[in-house]
C-alpha positions as CSV (number, residue, x, y, z in Angstrom):
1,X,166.6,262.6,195.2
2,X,167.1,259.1,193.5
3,X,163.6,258.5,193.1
4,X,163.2,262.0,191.6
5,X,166.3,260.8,188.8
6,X,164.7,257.9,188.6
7,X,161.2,259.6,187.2
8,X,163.1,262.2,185.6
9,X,165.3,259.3,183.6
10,X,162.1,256.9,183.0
11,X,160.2,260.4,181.8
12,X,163.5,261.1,179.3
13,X,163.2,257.1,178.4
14,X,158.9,257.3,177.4
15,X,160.1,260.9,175.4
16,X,162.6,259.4,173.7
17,X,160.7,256.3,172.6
18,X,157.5,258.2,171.8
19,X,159.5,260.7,169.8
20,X,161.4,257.7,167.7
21,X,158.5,256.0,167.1
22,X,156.9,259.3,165.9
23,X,160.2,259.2,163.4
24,X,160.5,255.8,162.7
25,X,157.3,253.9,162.5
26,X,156.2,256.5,159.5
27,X,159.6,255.1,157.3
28,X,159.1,251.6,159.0
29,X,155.3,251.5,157.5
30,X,156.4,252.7,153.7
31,X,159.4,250.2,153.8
32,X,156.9,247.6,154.9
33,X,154.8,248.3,152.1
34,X,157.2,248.7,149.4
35,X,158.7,245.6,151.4
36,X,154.8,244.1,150.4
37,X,154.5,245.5,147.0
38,X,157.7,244.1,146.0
39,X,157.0,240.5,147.3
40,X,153.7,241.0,145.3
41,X,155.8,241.7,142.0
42,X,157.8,238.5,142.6
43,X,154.5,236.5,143.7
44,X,153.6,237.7,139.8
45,X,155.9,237.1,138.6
46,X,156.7,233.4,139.4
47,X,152.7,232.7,138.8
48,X,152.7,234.3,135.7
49,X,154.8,231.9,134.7
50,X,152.8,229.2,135.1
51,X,149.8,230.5,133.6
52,X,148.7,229.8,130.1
53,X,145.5,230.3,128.4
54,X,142.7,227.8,128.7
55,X,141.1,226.4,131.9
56,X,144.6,224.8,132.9
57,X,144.8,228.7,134.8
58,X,142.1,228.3,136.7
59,X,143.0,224.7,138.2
60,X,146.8,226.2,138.8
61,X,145.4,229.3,140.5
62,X,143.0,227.4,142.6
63,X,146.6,225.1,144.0
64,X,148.7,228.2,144.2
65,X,146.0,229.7,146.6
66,X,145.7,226.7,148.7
67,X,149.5,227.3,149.5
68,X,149.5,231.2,149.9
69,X,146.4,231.5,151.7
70,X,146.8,234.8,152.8
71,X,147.1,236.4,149.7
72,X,144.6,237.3,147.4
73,X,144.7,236.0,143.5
74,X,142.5,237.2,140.9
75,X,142.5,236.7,137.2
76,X,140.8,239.6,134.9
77,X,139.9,238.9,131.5
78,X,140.6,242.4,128.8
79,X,137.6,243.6,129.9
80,X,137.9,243.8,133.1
81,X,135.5,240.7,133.9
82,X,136.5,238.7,137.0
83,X,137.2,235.2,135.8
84,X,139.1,233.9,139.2
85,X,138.9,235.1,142.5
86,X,140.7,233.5,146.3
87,X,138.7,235.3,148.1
88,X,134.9,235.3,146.8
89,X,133.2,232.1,145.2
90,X,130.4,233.8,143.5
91,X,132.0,235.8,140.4
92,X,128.7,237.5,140.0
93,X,129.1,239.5,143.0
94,X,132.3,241.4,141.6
95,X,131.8,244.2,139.5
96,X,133.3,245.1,136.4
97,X,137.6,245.6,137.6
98,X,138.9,247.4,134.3
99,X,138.5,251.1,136.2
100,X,140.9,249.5,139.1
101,X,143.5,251.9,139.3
102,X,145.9,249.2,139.3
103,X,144.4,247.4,136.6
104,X,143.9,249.9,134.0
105,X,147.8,250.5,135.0
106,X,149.0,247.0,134.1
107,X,146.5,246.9,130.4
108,X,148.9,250.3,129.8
109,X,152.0,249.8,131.1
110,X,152.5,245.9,131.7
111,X,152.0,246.0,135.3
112,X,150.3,248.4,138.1
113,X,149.8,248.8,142.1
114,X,147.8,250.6,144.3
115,X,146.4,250.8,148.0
116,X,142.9,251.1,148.8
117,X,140.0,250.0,150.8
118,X,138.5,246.7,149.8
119,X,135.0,247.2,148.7
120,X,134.4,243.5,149.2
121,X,136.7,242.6,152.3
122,X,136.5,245.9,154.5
123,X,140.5,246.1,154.6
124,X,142.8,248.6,153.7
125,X,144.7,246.0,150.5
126,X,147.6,246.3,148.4
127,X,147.1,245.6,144.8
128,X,149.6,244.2,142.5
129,X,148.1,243.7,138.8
130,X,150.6,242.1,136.1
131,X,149.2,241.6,132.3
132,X,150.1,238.0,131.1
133,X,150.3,236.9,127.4
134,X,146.6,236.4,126.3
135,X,145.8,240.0,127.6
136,X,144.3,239.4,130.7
137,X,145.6,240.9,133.8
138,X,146.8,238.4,137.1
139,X,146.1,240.6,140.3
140,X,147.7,239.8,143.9
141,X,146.3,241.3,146.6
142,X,147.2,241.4,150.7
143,X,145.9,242.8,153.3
144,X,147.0,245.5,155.5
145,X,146.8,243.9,158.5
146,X,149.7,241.6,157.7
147,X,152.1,244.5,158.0
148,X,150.1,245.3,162.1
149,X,151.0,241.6,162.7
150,X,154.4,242.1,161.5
151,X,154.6,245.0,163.9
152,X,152.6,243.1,166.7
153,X,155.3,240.6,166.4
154,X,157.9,243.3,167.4
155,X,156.3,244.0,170.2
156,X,157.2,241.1,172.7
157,X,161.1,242.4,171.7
158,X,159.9,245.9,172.7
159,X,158.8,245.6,175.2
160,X,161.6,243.6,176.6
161,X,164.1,246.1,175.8
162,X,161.8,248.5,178.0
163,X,161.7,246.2,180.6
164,X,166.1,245.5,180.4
165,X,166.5,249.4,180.1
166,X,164.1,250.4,182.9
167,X,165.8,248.0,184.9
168,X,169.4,249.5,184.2
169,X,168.1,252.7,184.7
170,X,166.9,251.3,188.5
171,X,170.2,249.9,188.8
172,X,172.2,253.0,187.5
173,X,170.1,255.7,189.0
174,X,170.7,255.0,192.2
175,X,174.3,255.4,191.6
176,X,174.4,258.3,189.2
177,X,172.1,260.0,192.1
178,X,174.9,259.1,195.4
179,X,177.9,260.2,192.9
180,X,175.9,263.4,192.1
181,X,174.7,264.0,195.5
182,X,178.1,263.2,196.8
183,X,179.4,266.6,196.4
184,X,176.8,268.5,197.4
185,X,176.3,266.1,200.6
186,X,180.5,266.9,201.5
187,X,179.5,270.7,201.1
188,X,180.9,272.8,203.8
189,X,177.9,275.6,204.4
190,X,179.7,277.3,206.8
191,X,182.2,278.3,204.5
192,X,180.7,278.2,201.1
193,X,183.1,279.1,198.6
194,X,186.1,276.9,199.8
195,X,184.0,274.4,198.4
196,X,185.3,271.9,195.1
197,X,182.3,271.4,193.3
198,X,180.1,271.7,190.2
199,X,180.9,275.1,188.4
200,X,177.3,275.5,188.3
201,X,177.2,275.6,191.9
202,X,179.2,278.9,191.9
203,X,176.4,281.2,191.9
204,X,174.5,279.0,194.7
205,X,178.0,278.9,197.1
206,X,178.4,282.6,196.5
207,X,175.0,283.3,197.3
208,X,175.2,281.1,200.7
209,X,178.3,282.9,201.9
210,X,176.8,286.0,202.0
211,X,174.0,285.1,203.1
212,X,176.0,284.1,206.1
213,X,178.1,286.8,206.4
214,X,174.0,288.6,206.7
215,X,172.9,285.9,209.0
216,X,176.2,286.6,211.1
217,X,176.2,289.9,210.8
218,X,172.8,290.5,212.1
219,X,173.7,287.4,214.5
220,X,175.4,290.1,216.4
221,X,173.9,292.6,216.2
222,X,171.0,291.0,217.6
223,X,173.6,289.4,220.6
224,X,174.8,292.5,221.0
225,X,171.0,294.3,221.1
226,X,170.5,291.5,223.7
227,X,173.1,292.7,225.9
228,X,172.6,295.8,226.1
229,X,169.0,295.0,226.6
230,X,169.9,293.0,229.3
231,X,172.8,295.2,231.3
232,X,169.8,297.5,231.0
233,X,167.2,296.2,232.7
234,X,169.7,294.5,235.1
235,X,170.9,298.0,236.2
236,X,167.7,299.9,236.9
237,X,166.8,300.9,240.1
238,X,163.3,300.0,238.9
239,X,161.9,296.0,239.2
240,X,161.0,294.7,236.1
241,X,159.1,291.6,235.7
242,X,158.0,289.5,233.0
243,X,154.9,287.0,232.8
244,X,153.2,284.6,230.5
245,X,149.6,284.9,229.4
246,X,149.1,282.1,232.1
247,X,150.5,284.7,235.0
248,X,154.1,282.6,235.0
249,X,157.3,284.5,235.6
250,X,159.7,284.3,232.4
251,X,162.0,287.2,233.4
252,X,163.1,289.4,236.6
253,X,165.8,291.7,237.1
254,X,168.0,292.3,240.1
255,X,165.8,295.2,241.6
256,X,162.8,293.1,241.5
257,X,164.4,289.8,243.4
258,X,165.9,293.0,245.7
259,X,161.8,293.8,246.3
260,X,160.9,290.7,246.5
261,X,163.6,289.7,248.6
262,X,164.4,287.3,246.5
263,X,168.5,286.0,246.2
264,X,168.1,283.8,243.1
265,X,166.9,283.5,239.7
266,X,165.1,280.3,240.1
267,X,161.7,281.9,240.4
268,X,161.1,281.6,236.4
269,X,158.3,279.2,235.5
270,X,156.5,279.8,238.6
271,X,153.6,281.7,239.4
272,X,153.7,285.3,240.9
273,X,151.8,284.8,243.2
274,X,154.7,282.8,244.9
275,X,156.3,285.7,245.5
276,X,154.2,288.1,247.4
277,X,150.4,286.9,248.3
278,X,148.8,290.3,248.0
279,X,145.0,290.5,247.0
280,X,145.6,294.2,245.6
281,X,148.1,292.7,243.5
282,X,146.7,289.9,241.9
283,X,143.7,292.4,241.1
284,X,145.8,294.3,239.4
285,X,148.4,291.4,237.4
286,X,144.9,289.7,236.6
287,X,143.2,293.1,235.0
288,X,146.8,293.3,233.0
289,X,146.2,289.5,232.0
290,X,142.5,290.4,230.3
291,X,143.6,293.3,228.4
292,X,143.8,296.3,230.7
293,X,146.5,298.3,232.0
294,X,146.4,298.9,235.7
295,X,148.8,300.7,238.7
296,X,148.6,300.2,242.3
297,X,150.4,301.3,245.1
298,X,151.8,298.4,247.3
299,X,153.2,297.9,250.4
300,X,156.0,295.7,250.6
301,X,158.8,295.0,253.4
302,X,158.3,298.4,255.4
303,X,158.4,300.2,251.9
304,X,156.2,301.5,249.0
305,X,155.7,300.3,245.5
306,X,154.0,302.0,242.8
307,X,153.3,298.6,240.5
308,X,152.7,299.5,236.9
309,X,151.0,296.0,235.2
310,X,150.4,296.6,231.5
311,X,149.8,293.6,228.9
312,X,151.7,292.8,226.1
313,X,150.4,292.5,222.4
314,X,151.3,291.4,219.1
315,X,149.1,291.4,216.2
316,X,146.1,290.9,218.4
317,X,148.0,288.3,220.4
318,X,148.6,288.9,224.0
319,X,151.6,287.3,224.5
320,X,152.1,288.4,228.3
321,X,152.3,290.9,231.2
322,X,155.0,293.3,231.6
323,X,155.5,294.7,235.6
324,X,157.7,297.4,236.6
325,X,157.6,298.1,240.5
326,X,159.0,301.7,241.4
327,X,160.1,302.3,244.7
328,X,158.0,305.5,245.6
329,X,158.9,305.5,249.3
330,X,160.9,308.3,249.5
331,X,158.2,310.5,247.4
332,X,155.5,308.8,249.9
333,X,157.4,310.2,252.5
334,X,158.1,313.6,251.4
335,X,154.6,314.4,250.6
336,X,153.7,313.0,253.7
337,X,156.6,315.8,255.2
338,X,155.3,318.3,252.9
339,X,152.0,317.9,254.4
340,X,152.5,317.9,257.7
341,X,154.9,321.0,256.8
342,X,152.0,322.7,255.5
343,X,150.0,322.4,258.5
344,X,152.6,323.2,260.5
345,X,153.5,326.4,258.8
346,X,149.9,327.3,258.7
347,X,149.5,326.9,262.6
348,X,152.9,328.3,263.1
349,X,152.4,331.6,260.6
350,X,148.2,331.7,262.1
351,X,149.4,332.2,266.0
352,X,151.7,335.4,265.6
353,X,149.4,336.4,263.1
354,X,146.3,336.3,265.5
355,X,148.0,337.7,268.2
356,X,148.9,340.9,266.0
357,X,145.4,341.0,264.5
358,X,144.3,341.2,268.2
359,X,146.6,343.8,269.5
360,X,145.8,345.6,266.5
361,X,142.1,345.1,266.3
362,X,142.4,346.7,270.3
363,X,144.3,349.7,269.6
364,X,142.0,350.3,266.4
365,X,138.6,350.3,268.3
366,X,139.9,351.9,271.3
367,X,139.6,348.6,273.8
368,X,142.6,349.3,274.8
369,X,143.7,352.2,277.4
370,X,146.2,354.9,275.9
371,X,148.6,354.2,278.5
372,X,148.6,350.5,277.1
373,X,149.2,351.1,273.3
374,X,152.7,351.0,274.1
375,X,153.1,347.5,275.7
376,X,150.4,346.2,272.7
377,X,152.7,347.8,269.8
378,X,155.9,345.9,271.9
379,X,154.2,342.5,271.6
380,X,152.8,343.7,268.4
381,X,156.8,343.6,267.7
382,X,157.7,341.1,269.3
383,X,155.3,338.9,267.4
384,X,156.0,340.2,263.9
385,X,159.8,339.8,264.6
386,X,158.6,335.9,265.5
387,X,157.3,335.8,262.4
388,X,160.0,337.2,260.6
389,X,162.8,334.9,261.8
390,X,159.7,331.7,261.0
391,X,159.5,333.0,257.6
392,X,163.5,333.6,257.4
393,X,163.6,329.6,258.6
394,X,161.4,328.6,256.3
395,X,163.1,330.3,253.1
396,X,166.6,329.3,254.6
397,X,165.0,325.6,254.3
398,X,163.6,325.6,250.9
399,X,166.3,327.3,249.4
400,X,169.4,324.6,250.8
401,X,168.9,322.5,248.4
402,X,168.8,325.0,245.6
403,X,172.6,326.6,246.7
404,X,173.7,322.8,247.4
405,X,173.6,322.6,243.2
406,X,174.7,326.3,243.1
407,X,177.6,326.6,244.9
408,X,180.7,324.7,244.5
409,X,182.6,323.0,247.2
410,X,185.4,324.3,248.9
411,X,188.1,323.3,251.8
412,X,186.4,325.2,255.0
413,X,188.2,325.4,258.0
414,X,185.8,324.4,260.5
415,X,187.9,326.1,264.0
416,X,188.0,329.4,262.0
417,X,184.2,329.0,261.1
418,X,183.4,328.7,264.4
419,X,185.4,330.8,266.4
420,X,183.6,333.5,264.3
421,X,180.1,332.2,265.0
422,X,180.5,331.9,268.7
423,X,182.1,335.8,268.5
424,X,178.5,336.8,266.9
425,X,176.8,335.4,269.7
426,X,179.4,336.8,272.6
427,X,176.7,339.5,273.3
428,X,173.7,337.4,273.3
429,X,175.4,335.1,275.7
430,X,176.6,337.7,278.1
431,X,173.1,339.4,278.3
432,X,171.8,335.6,279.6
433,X,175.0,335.1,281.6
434,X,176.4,332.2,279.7
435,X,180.3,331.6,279.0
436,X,180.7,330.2,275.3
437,X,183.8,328.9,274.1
438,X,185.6,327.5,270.9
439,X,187.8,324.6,271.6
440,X,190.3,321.9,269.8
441,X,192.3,322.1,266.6
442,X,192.8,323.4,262.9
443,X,190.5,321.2,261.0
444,X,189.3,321.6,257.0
445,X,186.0,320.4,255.2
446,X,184.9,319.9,252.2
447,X,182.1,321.8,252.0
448,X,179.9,325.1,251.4
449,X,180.5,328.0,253.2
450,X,177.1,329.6,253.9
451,X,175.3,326.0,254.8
452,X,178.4,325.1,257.4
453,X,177.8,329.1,258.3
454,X,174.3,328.3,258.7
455,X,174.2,324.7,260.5
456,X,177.1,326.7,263.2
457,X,175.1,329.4,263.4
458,X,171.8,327.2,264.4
459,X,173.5,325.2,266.5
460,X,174.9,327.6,268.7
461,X,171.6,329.3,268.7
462,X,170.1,326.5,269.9
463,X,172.6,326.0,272.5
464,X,172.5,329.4,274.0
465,X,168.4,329.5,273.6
466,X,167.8,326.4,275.5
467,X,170.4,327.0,278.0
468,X,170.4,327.1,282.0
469,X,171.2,330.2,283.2
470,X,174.9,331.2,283.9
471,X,175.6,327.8,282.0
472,X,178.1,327.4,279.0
473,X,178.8,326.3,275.3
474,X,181.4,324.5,274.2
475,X,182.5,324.2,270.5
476,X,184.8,321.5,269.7
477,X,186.5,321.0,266.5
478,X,188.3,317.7,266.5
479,X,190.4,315.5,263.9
480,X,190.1,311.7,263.6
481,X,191.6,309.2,261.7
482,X,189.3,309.4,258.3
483,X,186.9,312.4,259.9
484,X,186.5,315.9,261.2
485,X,184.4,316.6,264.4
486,X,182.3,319.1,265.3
487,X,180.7,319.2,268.9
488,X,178.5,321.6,270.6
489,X,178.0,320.8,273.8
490,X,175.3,322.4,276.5
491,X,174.5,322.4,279.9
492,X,171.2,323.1,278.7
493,X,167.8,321.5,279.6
494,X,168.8,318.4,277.8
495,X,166.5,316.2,275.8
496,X,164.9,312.4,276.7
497,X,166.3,309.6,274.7
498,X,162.8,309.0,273.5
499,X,162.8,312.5,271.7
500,X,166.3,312.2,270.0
501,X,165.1,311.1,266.8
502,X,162.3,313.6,266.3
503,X,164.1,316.8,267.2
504,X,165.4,317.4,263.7
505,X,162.0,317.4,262.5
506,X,160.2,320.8,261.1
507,X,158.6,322.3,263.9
508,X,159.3,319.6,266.7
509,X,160.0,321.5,270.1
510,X,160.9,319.3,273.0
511,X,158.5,321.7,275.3
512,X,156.5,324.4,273.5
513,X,156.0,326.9,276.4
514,X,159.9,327.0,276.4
515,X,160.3,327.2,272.8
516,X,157.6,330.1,272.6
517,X,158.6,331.8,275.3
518,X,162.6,331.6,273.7
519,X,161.3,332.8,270.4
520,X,162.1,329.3,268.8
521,X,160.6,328.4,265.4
522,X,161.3,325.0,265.6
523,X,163.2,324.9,262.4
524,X,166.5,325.5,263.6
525,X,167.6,321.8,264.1
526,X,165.7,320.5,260.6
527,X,168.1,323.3,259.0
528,X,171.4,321.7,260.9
529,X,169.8,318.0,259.2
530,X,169.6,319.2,256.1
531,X,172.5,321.5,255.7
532,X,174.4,317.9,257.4
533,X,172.9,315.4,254.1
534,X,174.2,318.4,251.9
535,X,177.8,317.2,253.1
536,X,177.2,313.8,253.7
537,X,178.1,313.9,257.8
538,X,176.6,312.4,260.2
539,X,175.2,314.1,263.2
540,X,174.7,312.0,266.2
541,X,172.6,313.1,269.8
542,X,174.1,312.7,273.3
543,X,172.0,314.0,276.4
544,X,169.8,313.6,279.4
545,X,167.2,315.7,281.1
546,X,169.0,318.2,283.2
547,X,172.1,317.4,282.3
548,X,172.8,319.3,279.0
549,X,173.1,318.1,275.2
550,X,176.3,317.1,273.0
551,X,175.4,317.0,269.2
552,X,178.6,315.7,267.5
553,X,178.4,316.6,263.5
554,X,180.8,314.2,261.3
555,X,182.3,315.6,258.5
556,X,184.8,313.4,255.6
557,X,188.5,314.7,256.3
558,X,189.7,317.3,253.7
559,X,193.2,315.2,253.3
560,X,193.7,317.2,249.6
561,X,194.3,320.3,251.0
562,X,196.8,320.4,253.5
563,X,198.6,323.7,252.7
564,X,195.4,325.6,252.9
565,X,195.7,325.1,257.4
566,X,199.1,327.4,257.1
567,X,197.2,329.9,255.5
């Protein structure tokens, strides 16, 4: 800033100057020469004077000239004949001077100048020309470069002004510059307008303030973008992982350290590959790190992950690698379900159906005796009625969680429920000899009154199916501190411990024959599961071989609807 005053003050100085000496030299030159023509005048003056006719001129013009060498004397007879001259010995060489401008003035009117290029010197001269007595004309003449010396000789004094005002403005810029900058160094920019300054800072200040008020403004809204950007991807259940062009981790949410089984954040600046060494996956980050998306599916801690790997660009920039992991174990599972469902419906839906075709193909073609047709239509029944109840189990199963999100809730007393179940079955169980019974104490759910209907009724099925005979069934409907439980307990055939985790699968039957013989379809218990995770209870397994099954079902206590038990 001060050397920019500076230059800016030493460029005002050289305008200044140059611009006054455009003014002033001009009147400076014509002073000078009238200054010249009138020192001329008085130089004729006083010679004139002196002069009389005769040679006696000559000899006092030749001593004048020896003292005023610089000027230029001539003495002009009437006729304009040179008879003197300072400056040139040899008279011969002047021409005739009577059509001198100044000359032909001072034969008219006593006395004459004029300014003109010397024919005989090459100068630019002055001419005075004074007419003395005997007629003749005395001429002084100086040369124009006088005057230039005269203004040479100002130039020492010039230029040592420049050199004293250059110097102050060295000395004073310096100054001026810290007590102008002063204020504008003091400025507050954070708050612009409380400022004391130059008025014609006003505009600036006002400018500045809103431009922070902008910069503020969008300040926040950008914080607050971030945020939300960030409570985001912190809260979804998917992993989301950023990396540099050179495969680095720069960001990872909480579901991706819960994949990786990481507990920290301090994985940023290192390399993925720390994380999980997986030769699928580095395929995959690596084809994202060249340009091209790419998805895998990747096993990881007894679960599966469907990695998404997609680069980043910006203006033809890739700038990174962005990696969302989905956990896809669930689905993995459930089409693995839904195929083995599949197969097992075929096989299950192909057997009765074969059988039929069979009977049916015999009592068509005649294979059969007549006395026979009767027993092949019974099975023929029997079979069809199998296949009923499979298809009933099967519709009952894909339609629970389709009346889960139909139905609404309600309190359910589970004694009442299943008191009425067991009465359904009183006949069933007396044609097999088995005693059932309903047992324990007014009890309320939370739940949905066909599904409980439904688990009950599959439950008790199950119990009287795969029962000993004369045995018994005992519901029990019990209440616990925070829960409801329901029992229903055997003395059944009982299952191995090694098989209590796989009888609530579709179509798993402890023993086949059994199950075929019973009429089973094998989807009774998968129903009780599912109608179970509807209500959030938990259904645990208790028995032995021989020695009868418990299954206790869990339920939440209904604590919100007391009244409803006096009802």
């Amino acid at each position: 800033m001060k050397k920019k005053l500076f230059e800016v003050m030493l460029l005002l100085l050289a305008l200044s100057t140059l611009f006054t000496s455009m003014l002033v030299l001009p009147r400076l030159y014509v002073s000078m020469q009238q200054h010249a023509f009138d020192e001329l005048r008085d130089m004729a003056a006083a010679i004139s004077c002196t002069l009389d006719t005769g040679q006696e001129n000559e000899e006092a013009l030749v001593r004048i000239s020896g003292a005023v060498p610089h000027l230029r004397i001539s003495w002009i007879d009437s006729v304009g004949a040179v008879l003197y001259d300072s400056e040139i010995a040899d008279l011969a060489q002047l021409e005739d001077h009577s059509k001198r401008e100044e000359v032909i003035e001072a034969f008219e009117r006593g006395e004459g100048q004029a300014s003109r290029l010397s024919a005989s010197l090459g100068e630019n001269t002055y001419y005075y020309a004074r007419r003395i007595p005997d007629g003749s004309v005395l001429r002084i003449a100086v040369a124009q470069r006088s005057i230039f010396a005269e203004l040479i000789a100002l130039l020492p004094s010039f230029l040592l002004i420049a050199a004293l005002v250059i110097g102050m403005l060295i000395r004073f810029s310096g100054r001026l510059a810290t007590r102008l900058l002063r204020p504008l160094n003091s400025l507050n920019l954070d708050h612009p307008e409380e400022n004391e300054t130059y008025e014609e800072l006003s505009p600036l200040l006002s400018r500045l303030s809103q431009q922070n008020r902008r910069i503020e403004e969008q300040m926040t809204e950008r914080f607050e973008s971030v945020q939300r950007a960030s409570a985001i991807t912190e809260n979804m259940a998917e992993g989301l992982m950023m990396l540099s062009p050179d495969g680095k981790i720069v960001s990872m949410n909480q579901s991706a350290m819960h994949f990786w089984k990481s507990e920290s954040h301090g994985h940023e600046g290192q390399h993925y590959m720390t994380l999980y060494r997986s030769l699928t996956m580095h395929e995959a980050i690596e084809q994202a790190l060249t340009g091209d998306s790419a998805q895998i599916d990747l096993p990881l801690h007894d679960s599966v992950y469907r990695l998404h790997a997609n680069p980043v660009w910006a203006e033809g920039v890739l700038l990174g690698v962005v990696v969302l992991l989905l956990d896809i174990t669930a689905n993995v599972e459930a089409e693995t379900t839904r195929r083995e469902f599949t197969a097992n419906v075929s096989h299950e839906l192909k057997s009765p159906l074969t059988i039929i075709a069979g009977y049916a193909e015999m009592m068509k073609t005649g294979m059969a005796e007549a006395e026979d047709n009767r027993e092949l239509a019974s099975k023929i029944c029997d079979e069809a009625g199998h296949l009923l109840s499979l298809i009933d189990d099967i519709i009952a199963l894909s339609h629970l969680d389709e009346s889960a999100k139909q139905v609404q809730k309600e309190p359910v007393s589970l004694s009442a429920l299943a008191a009425e179940i067991v009465g359904r079955f009183d006949s069933i169980a007396k044609e097999r000899g088995i005693t059932l019974a309903v047992e324990g104490e007014h009890a309320f759910v939370i739940g949905i009154p066909p599904l409980l209907e439904e688990m009950l009724w599959n439950l008790v099925d199950n119990a009287i199916r795969y029962n000993q005979p004369n045995g018994s069934v005992t519901v029990r409907v019990r209440q616990e501190k925070d829960s409801v439980a329901l029992m229903i307990q055997d003395t059944g055939i009982g299952i191995s411990a090694s098989q209590h985790g796989r009888i609530f699968e579709r179509f798993y039957r402890v023993d086949k024959s059994r199950s075929r013989k019973t009429g089973g379809t094998g989807l009774g218990l998968s129903i009780v599961k599912h109608c179970a995770e509807i209500h959030h209870a938990e259904i645990t397994v208790e028995s032995e071989p021989g020695r009868g099954t418990c299954i206790t079902v869990l339920f939440a206590k209904a604590d919100a609807f007391p009244k409803i038990e006096k009802c």
